[in-house]
C-alpha positions as CSV (number, residue, x, y, z in Angstrom):
1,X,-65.4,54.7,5.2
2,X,-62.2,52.9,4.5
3,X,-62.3,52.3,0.7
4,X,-58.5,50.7,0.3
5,X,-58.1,47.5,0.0
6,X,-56.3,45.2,2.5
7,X,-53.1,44.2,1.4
8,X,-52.6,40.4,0.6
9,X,-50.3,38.7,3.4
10,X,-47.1,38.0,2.1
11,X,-46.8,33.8,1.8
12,X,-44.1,32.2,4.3
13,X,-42.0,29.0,3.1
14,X,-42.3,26.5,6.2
15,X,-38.5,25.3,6.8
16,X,-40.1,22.3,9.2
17,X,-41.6,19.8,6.8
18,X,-38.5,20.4,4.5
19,X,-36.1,19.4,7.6
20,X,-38.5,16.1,8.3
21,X,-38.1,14.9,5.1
22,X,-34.6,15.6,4.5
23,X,-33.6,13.7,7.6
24,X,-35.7,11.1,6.6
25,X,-34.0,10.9,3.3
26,X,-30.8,11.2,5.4
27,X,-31.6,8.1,7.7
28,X,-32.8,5.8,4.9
29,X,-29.2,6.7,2.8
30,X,-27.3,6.0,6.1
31,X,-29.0,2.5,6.4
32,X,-29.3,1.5,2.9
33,X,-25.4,2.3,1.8
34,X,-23.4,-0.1,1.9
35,X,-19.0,-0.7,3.1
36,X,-17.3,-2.2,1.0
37,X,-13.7,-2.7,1.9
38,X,-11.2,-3.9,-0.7
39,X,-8.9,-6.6,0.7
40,X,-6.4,-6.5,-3.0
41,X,-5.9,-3.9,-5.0
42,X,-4.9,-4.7,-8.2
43,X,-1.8,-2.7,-9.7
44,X,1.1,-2.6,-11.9
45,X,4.4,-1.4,-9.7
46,X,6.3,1.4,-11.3
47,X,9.3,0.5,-13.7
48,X,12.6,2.8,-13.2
49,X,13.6,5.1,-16.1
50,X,16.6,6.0,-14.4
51,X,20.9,5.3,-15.6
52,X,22.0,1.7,-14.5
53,X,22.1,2.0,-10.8
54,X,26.0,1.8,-9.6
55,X,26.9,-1.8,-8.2
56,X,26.7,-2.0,-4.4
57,X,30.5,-2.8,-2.9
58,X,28.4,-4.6,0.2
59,X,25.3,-5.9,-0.3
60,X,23.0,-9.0,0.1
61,X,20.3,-9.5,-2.9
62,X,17.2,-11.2,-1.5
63,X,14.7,-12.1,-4.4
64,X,11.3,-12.8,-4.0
65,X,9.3,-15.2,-6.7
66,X,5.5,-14.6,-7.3
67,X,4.6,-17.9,-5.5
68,X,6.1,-16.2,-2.2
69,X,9.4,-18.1,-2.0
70,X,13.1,-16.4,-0.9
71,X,17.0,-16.8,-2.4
72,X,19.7,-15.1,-0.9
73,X,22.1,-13.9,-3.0
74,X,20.7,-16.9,-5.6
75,X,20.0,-19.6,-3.4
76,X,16.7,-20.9,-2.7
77,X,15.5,-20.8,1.2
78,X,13.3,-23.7,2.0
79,X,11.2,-21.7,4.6
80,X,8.9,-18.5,3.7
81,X,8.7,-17.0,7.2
82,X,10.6,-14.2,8.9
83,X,12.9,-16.8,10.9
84,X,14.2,-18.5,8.0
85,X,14.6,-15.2,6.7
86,X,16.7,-13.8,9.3
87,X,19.2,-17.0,9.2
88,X,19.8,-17.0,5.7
89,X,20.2,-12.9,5.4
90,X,22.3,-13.1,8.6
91,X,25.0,-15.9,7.3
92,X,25.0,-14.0,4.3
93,X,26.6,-11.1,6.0
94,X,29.6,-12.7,7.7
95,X,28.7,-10.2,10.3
96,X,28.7,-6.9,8.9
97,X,26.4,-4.3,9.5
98,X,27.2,-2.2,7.3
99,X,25.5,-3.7,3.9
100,X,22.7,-2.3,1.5
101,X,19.9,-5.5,1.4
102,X,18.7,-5.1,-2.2
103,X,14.8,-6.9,-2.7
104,X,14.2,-7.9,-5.5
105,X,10.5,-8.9,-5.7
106,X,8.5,-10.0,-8.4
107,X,5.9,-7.7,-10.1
108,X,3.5,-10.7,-8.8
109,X,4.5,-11.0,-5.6
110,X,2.2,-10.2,-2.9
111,X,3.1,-7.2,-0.4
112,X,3.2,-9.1,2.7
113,X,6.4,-11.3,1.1
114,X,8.3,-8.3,0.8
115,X,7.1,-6.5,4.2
116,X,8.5,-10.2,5.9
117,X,11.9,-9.3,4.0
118,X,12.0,-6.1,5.7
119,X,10.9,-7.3,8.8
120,X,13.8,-9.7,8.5
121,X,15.8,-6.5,7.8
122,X,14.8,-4.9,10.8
123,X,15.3,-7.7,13.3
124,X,19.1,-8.0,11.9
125,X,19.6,-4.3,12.3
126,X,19.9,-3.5,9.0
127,X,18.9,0.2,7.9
128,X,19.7,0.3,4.4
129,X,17.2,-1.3,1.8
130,X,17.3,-0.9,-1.9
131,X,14.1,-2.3,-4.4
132,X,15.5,-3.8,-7.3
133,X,13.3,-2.5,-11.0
134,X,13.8,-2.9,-14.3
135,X,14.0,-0.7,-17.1
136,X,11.1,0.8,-18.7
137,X,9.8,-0.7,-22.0
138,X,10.1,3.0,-23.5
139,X,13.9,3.0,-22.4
């Protein structure tokens, strides 16, 4: 006669129905989340808290408004592509190469106006660029 007693099976956690519902969980995330891309960002460019810069011996200032309109070296360009761009910048040199094109764009002017300035830049075979700031309000 056996008179101990039978020792209680020890429980197993199932891993299988956790899985199943986890990767249902995981498909129903995948499908309900939604990509939102952001076309603007909205942000304040950097002001300069550095000594006056030094004035440039050779260079051509190209400004850039907010509304997306050009002046070379203060006079206004009719046209606001990269063609009209590249004549006024280039009679402004008087064929030197070797002049620093300072932009100077307004805080409100959108990025692709400045990136048509240095496309401008880049056609003409210019490789130095300067960005025009202003002081800092704590200066």
């Amino acid at each position: 006669m056996n008179f101990q007693r039978p020792r209680p099976e020890e429980p197993e956690i199932n891993l299988i129905p956790l899985i199943d519902v986890l990767l249902v969980v995981l498909i129903f995330l995948m499908i309900t989340t939604t990509y939102s891309k952001y076309t603007e960002l909205k942000i304040q460019l950097p002001t300069a808290d550095a000594s006056p810069a030094q004035q440039l011996p050779h260079s051509v200032v190209v400004g850039v408004t907010a509304g997306g309109s050009y002046a070379v070296n203060g006079r206004l360009l009719r046209g606001r592509d990269v063609p009209a761009l590249v004549h006024a910048v280039g009679a402004a040199l008087h064929g030197r190469r070797d002049v620093t094109l300072v932009i100077s764009a307004d805080a409100q002017s959108t990025q692709q106006s400045v990136v048509n300035v240095m496309q401008a830049a880049r056609e003409l075979g210019l490789s130095r660029l300067t960005f025009a700031t202003q002081r800092g309000a704590g200066s």
